[in-house]
CHARMM internal coordinates of N, CA and C (Angstrom, degrees):
IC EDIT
DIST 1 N 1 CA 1.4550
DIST 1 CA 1 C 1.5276
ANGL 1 N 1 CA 1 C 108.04
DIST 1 C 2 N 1.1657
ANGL 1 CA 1 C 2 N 131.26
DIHE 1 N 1 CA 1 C 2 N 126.35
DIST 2 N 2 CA 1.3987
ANGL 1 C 2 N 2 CA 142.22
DIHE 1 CA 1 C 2 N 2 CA 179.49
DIST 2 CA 2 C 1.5415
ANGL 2 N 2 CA 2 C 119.65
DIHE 1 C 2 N 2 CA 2 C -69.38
DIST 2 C 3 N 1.1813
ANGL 2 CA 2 C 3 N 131.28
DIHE 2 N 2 CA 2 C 3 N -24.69
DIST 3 N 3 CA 1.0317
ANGL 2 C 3 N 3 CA 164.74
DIHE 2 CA 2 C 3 N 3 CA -138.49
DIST 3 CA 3 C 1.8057
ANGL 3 N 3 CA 3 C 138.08
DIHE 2 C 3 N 3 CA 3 C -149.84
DIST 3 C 4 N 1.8551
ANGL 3 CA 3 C 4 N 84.89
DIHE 3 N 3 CA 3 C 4 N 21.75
DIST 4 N 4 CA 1.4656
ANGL 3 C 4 N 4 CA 93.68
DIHE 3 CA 3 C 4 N 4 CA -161.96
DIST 4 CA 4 C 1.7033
ANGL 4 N 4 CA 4 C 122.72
DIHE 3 C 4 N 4 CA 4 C -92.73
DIST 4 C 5 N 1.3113
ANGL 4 CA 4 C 5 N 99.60
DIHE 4 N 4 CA 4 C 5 N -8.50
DIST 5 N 5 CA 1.4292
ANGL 4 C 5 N 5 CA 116.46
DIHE 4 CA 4 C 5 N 5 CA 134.12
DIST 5 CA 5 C 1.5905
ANGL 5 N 5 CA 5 C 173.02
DIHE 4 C 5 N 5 CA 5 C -17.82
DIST 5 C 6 N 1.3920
ANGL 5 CA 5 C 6 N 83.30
DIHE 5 N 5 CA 5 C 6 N -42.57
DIST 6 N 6 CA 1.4955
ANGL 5 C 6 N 6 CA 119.65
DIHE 5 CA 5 C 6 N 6 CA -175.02
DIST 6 CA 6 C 0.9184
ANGL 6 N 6 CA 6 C 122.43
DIHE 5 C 6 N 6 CA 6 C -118.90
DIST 6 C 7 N 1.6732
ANGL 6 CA 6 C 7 N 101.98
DIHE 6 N 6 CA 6 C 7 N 131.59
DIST 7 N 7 CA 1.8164
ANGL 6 C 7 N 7 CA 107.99
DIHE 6 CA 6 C 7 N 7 CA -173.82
DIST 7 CA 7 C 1.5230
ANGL 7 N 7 CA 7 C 99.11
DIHE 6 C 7 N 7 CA 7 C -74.17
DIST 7 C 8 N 1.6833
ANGL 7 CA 7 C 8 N 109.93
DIHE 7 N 7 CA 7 C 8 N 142.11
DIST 8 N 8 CA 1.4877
ANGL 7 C 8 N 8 CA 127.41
DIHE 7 CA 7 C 8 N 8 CA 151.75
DIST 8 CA 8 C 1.2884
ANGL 8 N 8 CA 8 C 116.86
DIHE 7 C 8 N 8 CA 8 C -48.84
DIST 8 C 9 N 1.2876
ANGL 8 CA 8 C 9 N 120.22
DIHE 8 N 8 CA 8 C 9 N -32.84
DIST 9 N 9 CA 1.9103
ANGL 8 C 9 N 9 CA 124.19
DIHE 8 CA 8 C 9 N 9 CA -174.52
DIST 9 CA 9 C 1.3185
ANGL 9 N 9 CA 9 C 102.62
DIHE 8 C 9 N 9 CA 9 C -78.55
DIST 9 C 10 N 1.8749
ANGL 9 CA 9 C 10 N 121.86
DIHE 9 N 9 CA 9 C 10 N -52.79
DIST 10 N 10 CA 2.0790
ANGL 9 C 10 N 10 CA 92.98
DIHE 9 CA 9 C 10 N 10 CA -141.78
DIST 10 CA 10 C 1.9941
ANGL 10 N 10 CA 10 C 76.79
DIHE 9 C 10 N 10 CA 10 C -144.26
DIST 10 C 11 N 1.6338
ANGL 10 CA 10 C 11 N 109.88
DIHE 10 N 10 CA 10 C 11 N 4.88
DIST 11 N 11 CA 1.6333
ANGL 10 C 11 N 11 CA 113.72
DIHE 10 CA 10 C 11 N 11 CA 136.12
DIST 11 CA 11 C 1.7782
ANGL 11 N 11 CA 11 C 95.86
DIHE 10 C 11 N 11 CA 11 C 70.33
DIST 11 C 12 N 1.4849
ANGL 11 CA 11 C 12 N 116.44
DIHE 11 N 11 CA 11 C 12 N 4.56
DIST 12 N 12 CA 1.4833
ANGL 11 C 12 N 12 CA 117.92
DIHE 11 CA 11 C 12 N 12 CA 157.56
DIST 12 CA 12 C 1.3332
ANGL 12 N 12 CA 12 C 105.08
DIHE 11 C 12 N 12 CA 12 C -71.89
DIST 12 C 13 N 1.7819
ANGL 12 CA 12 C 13 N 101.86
DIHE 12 N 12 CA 12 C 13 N 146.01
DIST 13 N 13 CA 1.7288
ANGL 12 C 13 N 13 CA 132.36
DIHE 12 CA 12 C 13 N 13 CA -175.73
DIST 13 CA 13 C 1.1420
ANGL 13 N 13 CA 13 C 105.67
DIHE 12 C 13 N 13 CA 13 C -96.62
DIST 13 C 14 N 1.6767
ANGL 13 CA 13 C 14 N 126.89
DIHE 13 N 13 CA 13 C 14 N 137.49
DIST 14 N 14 CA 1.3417
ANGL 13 C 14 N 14 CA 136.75
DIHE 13 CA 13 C 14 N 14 CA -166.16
DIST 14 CA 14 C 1.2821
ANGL 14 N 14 CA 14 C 116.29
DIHE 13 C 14 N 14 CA 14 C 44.50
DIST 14 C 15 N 0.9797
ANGL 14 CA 14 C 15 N 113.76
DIHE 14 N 14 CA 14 C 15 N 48.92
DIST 15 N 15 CA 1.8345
ANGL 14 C 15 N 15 CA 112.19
DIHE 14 CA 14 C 15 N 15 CA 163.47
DIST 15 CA 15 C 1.5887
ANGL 15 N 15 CA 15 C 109.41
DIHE 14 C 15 N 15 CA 15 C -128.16
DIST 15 C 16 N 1.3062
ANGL 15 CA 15 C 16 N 110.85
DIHE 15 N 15 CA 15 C 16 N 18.48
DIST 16 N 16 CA 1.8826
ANGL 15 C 16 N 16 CA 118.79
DIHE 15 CA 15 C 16 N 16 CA -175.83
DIST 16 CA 16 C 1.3061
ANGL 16 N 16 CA 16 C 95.72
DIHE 15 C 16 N 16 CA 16 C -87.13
DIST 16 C 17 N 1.0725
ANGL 16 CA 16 C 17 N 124.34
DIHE 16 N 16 CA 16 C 17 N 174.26
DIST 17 N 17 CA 1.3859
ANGL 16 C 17 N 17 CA 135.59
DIHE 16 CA 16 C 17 N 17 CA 149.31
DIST 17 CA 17 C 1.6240
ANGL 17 N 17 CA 17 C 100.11
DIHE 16 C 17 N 17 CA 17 C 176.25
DIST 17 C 18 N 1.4179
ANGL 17 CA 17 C 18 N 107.95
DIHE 17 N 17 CA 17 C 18 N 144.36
DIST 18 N 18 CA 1.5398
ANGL 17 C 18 N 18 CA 124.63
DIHE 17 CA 17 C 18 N 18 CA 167.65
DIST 18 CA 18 C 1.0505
ANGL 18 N 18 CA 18 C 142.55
DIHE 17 C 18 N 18 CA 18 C -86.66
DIST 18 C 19 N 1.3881
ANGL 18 CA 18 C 19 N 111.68
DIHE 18 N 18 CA 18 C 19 N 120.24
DIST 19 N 19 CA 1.2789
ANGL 18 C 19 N 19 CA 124.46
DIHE 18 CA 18 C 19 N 19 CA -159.79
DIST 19 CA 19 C 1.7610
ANGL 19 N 19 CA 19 C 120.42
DIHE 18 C 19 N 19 CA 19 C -81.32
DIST 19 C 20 N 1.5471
ANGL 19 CA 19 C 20 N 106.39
DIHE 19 N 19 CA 19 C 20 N -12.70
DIST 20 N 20 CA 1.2360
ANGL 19 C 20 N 20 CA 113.80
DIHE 19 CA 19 C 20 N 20 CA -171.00
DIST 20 CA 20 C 1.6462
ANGL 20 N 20 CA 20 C 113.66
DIHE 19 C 20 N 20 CA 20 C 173.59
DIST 20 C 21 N 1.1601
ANGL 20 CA 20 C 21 N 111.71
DIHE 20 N 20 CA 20 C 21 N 167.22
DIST 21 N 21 CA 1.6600
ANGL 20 C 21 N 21 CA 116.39
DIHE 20 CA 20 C 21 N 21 CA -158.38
DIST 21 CA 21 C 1.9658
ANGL 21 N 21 CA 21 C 84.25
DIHE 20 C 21 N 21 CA 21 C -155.50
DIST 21 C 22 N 1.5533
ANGL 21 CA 21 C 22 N 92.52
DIHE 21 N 21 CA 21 C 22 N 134.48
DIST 22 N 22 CA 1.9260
ANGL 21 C 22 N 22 CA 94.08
DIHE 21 CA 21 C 22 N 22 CA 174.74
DIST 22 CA 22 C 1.9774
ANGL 22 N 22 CA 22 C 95.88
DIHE 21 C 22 N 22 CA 22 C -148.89
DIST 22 C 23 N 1.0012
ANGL 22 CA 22 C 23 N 118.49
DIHE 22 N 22 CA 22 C 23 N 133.89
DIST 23 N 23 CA 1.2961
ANGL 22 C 23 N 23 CA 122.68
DIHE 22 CA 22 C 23 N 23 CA 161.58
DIST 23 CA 23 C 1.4663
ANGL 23 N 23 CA 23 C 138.02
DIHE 22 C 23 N 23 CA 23 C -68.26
DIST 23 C 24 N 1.4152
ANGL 23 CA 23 C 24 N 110.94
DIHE 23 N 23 CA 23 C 24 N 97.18
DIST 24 N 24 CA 1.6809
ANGL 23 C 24 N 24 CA 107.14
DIHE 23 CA 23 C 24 N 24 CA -140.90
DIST 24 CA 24 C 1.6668
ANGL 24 N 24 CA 24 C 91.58
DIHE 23 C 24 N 24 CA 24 C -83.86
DIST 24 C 25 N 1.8051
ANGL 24 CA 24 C 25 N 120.84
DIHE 24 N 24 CA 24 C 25 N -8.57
DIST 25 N 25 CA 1.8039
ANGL 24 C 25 N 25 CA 91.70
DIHE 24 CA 24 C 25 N 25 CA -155.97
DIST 25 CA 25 C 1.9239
ANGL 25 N 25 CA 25 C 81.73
DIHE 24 C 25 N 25 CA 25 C -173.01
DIST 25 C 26 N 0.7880
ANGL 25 CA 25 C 26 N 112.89
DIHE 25 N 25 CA 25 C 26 N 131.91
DIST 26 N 26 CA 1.4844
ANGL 25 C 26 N 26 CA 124.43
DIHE 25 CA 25 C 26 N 26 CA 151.67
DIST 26 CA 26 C 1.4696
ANGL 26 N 26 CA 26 C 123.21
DIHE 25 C 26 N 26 CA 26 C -110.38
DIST 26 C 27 N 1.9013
ANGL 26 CA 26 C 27 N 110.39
DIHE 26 N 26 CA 26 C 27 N 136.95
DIST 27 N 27 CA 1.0529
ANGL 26 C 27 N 27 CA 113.44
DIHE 26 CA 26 C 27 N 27 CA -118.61
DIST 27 CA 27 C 2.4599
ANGL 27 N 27 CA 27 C 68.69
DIHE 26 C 27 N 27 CA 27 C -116.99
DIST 27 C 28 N 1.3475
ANGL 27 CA 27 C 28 N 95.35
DIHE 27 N 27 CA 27 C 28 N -152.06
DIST 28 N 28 CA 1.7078
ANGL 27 C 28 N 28 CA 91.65
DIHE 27 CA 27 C 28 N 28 CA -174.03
DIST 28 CA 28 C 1.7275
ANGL 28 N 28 CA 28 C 94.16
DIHE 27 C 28 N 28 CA 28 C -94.08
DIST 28 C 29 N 1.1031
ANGL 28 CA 28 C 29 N 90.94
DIHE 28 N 28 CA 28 C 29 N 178.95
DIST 29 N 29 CA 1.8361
ANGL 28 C 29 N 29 CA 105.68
DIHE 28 CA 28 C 29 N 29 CA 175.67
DIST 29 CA 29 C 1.7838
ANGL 29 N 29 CA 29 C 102.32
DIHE 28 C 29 N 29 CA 29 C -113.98
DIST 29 C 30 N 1.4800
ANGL 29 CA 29 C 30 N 103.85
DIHE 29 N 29 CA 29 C 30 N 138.76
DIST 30 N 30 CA 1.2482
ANGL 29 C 30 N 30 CA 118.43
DIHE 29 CA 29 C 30 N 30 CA -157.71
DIST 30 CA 30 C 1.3116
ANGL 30 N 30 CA 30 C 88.33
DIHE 29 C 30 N 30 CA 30 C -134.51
DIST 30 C 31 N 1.5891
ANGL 30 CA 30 C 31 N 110.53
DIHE 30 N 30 CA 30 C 31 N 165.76
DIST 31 N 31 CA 1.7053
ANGL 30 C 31 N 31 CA 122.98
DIHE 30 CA 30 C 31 N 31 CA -168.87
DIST 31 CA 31 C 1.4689
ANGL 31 N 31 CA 31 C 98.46
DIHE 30 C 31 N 31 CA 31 C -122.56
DIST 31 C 32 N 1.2928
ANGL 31 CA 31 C 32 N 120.87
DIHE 31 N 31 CA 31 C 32 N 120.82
DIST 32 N 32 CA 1.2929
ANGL 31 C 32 N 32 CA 115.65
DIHE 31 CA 31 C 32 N 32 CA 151.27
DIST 32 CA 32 C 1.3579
ANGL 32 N 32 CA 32 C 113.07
DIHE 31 C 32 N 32 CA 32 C -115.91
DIST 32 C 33 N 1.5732
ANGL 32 CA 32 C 33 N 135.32
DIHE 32 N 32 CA 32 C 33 N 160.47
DIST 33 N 33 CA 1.2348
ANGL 32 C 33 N 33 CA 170.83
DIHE 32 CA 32 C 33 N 33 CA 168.80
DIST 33 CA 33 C 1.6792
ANGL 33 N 33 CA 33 C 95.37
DIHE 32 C 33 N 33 CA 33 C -79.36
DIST 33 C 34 N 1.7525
ANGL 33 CA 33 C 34 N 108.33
DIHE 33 N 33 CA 33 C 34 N 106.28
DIST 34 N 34 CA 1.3768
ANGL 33 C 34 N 34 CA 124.71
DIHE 33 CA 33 C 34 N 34 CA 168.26
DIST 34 CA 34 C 1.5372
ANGL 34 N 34 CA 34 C 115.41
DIHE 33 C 34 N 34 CA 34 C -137.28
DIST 34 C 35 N 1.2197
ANGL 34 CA 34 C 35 N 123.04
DIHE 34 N 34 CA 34 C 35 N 89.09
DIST 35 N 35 CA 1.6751
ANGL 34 C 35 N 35 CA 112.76
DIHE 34 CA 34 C 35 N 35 CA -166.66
DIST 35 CA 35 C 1.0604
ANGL 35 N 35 CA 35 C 130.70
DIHE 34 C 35 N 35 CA 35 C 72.72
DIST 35 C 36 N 1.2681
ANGL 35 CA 35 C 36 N 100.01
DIHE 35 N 35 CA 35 C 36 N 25.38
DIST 36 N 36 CA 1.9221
ANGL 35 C 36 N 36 CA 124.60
DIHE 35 CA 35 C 36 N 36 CA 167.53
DIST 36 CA 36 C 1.9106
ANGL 36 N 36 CA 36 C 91.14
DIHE 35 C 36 N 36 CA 36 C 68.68
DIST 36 C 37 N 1.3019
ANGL 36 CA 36 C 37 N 95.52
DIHE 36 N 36 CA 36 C 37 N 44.05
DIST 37 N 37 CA 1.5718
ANGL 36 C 37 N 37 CA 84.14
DIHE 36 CA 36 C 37 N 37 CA 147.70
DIST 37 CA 37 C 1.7711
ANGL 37 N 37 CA 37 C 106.21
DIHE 36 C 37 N 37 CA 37 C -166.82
DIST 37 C 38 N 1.0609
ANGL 37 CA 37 C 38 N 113.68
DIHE 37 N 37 CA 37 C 38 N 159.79
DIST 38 N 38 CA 1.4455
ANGL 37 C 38 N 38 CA 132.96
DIHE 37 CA 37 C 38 N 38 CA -169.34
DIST 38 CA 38 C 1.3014
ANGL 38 N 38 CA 38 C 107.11
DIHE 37 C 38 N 38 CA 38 C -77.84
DIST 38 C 39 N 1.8228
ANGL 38 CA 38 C 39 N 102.35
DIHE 38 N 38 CA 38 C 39 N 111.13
DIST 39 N 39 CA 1.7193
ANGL 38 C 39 N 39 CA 115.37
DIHE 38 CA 38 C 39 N 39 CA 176.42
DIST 39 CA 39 C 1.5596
ANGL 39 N 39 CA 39 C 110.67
DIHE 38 C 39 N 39 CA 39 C -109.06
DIST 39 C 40 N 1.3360
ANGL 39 CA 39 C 40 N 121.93
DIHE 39 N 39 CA 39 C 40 N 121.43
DIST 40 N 40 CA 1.5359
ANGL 39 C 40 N 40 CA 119.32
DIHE 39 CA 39 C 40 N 40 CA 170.30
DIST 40 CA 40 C 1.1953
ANGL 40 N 40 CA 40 C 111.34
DIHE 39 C 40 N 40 CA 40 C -56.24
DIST 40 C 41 N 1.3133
ANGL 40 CA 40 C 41 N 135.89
DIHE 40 N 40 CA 40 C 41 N 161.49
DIST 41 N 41 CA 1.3495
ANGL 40 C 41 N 41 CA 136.05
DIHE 40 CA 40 C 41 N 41 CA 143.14
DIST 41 CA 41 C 1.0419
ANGL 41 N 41 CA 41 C 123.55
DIHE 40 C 41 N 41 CA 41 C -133.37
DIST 41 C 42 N 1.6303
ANGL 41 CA 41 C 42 N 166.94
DIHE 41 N 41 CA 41 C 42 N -174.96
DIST 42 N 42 CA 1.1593
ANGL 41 C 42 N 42 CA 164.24
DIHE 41 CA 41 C 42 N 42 CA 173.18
DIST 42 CA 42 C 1.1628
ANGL 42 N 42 CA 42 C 107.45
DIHE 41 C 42 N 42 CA 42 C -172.92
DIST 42 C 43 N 1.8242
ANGL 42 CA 42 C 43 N 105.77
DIHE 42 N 42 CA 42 C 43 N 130.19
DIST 43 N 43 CA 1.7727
ANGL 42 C 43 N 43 CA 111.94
DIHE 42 CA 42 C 43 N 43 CA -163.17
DIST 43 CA 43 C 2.0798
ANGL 43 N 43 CA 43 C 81.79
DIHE 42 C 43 N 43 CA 43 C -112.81
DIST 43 C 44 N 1.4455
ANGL 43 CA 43 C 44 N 94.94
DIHE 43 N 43 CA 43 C 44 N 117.34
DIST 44 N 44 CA 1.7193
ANGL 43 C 44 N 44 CA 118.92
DIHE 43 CA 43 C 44 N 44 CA 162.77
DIST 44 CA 44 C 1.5346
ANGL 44 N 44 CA 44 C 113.33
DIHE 43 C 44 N 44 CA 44 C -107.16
DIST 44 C 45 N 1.2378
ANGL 44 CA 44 C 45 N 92.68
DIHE 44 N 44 CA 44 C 45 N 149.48
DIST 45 N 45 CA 1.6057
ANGL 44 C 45 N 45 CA 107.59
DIHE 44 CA 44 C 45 N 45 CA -166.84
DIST 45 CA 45 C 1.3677
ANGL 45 N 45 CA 45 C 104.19
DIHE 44 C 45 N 45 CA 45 C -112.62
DIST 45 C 46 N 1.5993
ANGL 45 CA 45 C 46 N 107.41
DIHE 45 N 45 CA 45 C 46 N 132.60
DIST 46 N 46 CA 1.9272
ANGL 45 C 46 N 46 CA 94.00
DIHE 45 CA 45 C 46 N 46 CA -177.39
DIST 46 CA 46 C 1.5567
ANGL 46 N 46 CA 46 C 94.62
DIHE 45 C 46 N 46 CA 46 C -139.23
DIST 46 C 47 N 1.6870
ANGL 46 CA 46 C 47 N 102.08
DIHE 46 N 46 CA 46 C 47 N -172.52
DIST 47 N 47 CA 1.5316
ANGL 46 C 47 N 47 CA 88.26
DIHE 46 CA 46 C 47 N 47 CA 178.91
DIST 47 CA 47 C 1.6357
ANGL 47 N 47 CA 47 C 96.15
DIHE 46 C 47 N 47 CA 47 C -138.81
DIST 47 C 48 N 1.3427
ANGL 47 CA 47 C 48 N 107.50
DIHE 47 N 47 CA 47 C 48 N 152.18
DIST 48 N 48 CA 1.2397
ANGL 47 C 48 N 48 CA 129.61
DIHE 47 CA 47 C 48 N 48 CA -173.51
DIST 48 CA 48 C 1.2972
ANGL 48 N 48 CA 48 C 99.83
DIHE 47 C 48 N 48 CA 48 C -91.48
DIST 48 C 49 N 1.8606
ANGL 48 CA 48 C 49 N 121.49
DIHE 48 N 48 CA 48 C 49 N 137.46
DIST 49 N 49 CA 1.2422
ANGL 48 C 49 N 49 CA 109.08
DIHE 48 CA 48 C 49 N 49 CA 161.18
DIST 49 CA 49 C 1.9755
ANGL 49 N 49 CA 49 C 101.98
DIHE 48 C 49 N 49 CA 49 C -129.73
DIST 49 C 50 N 1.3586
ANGL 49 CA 49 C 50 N 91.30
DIHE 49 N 49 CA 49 C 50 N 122.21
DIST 50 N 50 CA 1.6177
ANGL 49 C 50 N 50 CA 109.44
DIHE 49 CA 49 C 50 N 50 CA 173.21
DIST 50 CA 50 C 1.6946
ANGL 50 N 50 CA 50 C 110.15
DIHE 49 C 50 N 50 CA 50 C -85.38
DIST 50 C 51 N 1.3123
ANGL 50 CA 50 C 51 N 106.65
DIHE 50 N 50 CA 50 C 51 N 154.05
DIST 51 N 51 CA 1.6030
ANGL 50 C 51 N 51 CA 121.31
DIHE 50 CA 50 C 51 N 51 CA 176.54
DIST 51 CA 51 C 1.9198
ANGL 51 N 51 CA 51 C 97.91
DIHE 50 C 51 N 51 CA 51 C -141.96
DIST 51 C 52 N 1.1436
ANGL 51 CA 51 C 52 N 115.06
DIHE 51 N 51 CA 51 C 52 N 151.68
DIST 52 N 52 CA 1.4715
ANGL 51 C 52 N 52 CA 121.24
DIHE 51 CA 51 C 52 N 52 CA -168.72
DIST 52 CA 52 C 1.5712
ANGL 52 N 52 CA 52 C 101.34
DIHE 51 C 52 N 52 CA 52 C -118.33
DIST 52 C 53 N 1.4768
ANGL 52 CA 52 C 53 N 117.29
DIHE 52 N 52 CA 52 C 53 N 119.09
DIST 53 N 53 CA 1.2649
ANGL 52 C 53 N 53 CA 118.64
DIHE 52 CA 52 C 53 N 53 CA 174.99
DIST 53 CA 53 C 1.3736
ANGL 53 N 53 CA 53 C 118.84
DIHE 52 C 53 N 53 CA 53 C -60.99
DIST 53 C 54 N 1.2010
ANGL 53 CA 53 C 54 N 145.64
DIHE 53 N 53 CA 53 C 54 N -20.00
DIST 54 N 54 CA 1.4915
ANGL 53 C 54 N 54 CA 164.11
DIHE 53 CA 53 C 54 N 54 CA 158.98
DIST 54 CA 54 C 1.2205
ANGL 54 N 54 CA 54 C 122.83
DIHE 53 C 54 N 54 CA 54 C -25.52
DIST 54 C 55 N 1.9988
ANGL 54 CA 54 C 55 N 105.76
DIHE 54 N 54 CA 54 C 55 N -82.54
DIST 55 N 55 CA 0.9684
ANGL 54 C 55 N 55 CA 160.16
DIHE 54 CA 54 C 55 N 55 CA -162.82
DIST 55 CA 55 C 1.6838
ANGL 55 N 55 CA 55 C 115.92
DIHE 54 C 55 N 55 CA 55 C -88.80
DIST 55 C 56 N 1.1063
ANGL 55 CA 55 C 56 N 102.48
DIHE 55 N 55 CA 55 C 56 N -79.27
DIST 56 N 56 CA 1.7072
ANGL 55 C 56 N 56 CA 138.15
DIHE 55 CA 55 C 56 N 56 CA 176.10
DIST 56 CA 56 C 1.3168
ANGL 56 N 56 CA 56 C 90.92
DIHE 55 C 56 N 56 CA 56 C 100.11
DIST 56 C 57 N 1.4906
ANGL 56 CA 56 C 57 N 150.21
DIHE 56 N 56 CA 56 C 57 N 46.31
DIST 57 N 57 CA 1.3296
ANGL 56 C 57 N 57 CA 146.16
DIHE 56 CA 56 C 57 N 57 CA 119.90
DIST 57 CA 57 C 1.3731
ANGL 57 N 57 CA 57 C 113.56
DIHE 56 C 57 N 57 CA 57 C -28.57
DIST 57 C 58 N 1.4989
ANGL 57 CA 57 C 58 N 104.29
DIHE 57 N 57 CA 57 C 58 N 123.76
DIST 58 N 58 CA 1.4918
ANGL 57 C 58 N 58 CA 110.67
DIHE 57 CA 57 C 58 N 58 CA 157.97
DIST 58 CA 58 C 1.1344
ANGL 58 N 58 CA 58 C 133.62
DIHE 57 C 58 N 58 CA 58 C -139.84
DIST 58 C 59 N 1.6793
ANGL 58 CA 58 C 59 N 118.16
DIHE 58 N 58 CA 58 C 59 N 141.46
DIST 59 N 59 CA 1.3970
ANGL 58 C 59 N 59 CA 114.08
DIHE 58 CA 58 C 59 N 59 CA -143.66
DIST 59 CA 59 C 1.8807
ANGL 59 N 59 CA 59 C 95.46
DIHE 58 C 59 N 59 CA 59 C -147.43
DIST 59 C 60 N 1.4063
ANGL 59 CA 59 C 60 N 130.00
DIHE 59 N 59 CA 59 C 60 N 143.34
DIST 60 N 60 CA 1.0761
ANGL 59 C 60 N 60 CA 131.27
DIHE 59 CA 59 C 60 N 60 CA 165.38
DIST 60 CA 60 C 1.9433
ANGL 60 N 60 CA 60 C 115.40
DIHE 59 C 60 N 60 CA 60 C -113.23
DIST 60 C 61 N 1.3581
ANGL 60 CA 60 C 61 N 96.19
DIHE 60 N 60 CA 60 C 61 N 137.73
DIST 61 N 61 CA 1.3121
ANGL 60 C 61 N 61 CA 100.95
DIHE 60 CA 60 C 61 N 61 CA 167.18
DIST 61 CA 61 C 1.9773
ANGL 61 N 61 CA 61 C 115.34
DIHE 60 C 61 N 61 CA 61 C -129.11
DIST 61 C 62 N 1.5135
ANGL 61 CA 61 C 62 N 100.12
DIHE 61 N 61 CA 61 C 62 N 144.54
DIST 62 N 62 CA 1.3329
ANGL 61 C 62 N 62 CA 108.37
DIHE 61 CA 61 C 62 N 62 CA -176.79
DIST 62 CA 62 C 1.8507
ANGL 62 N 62 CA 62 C 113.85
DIHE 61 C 62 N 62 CA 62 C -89.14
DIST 62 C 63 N 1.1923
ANGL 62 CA 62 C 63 N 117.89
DIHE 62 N 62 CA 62 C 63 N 144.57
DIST 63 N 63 CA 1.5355
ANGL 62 C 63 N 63 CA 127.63
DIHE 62 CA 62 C 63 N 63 CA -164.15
DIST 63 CA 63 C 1.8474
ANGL 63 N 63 CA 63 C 99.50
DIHE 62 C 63 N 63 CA 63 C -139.32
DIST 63 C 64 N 1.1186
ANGL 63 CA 63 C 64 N 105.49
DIHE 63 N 63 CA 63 C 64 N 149.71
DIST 64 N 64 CA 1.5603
ANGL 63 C 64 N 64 CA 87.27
DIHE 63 CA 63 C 64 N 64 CA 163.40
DIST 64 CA 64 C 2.1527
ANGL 64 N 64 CA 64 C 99.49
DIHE 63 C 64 N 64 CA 64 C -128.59
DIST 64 C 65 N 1.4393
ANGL 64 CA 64 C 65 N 98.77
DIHE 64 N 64 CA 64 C 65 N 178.65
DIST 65 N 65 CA 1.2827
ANGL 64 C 65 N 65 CA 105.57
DIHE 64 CA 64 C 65 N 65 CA -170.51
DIST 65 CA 65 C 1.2714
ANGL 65 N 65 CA 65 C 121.05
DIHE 64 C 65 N 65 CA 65 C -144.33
DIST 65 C 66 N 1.3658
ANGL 65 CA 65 C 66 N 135.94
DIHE 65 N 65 CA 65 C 66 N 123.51
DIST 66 N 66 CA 1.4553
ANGL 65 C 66 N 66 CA 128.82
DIHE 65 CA 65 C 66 N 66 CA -172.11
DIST 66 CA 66 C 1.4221
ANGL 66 N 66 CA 66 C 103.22
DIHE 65 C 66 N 66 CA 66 C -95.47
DIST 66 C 67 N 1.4580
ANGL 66 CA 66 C 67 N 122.87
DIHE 66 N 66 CA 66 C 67 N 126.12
DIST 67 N 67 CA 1.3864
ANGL 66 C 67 N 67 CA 141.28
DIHE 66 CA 66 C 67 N 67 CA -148.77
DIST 67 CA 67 C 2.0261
ANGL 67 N 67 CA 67 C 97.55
DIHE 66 C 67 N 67 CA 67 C -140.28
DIST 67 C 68 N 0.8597
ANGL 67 CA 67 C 68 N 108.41
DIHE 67 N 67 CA 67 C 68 N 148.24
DIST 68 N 68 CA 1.6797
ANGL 67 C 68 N 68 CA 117.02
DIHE 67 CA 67 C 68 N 68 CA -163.07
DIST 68 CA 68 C 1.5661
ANGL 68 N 68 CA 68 C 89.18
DIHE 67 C 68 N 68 CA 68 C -99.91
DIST 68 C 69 N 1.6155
ANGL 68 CA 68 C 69 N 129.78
DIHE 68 N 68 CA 68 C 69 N 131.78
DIST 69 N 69 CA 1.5987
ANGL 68 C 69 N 69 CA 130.47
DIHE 68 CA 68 C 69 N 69 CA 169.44
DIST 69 CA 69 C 1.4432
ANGL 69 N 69 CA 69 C 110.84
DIHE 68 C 69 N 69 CA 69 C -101.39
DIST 69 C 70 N 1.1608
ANGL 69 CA 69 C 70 N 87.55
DIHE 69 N 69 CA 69 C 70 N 123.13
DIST 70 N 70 CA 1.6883
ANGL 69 C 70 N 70 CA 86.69
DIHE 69 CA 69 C 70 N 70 CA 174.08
DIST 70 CA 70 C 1.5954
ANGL 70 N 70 CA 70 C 102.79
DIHE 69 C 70 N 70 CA 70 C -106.78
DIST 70 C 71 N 1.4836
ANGL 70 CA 70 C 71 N 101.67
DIHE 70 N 70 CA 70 C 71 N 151.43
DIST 71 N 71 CA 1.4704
ANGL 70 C 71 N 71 CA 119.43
DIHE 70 CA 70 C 71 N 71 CA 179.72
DIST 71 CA 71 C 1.4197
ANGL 71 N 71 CA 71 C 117.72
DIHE 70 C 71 N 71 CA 71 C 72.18
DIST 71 C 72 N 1.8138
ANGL 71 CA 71 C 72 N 123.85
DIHE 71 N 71 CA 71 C 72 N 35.95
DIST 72 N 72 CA 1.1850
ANGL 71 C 72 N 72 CA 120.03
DIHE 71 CA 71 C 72 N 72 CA -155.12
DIST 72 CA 72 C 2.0092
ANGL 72 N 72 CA 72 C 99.55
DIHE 71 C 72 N 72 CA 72 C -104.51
DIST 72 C 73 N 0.9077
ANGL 72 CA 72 C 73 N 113.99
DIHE 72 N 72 CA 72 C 73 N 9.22
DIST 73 N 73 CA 1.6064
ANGL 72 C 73 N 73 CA 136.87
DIHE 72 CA 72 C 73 N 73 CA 169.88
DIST 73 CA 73 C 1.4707
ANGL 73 N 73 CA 73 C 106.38
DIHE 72 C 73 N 73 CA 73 C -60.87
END
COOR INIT
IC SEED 1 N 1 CA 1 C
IC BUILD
């Protein structure tokens, strides 16, 4: 993101910072082929919550992430 910086409200650069990260949803476990052996993975979706040093606007956005499971046997 080019732009990951910047508050949506008053649109000043480097004044974001995050206040918190929560895991809204886990997604299925999938197999990939890594060195001739079988790695789970599972893509979870969480949500970011930003606050603007500026302003004090606060705003959350959702991302998801592919994360490796261990012990999914």
């Amino acid at each position: 993101m080019l732009f990951k910086g910047r508050c949506p409200s008053c649109k000043k650069l480097f004044k974001v910072h995050e206040i918190g990260d929560e895991l809204i949803s886990q997604g299925d476990i999938y197999y990939k082929v890594e060195n001739n052996s079988r790695v789970a993975y599972q893509k979870n979706m969480y949500r970011a919550d930003y606050a603007c040093n500026h302003c004090q606007h606060e705003w959350s956005k959702k991302y998801f992430k592919k994360e490796k499971v261990d012990n999914c046997d």
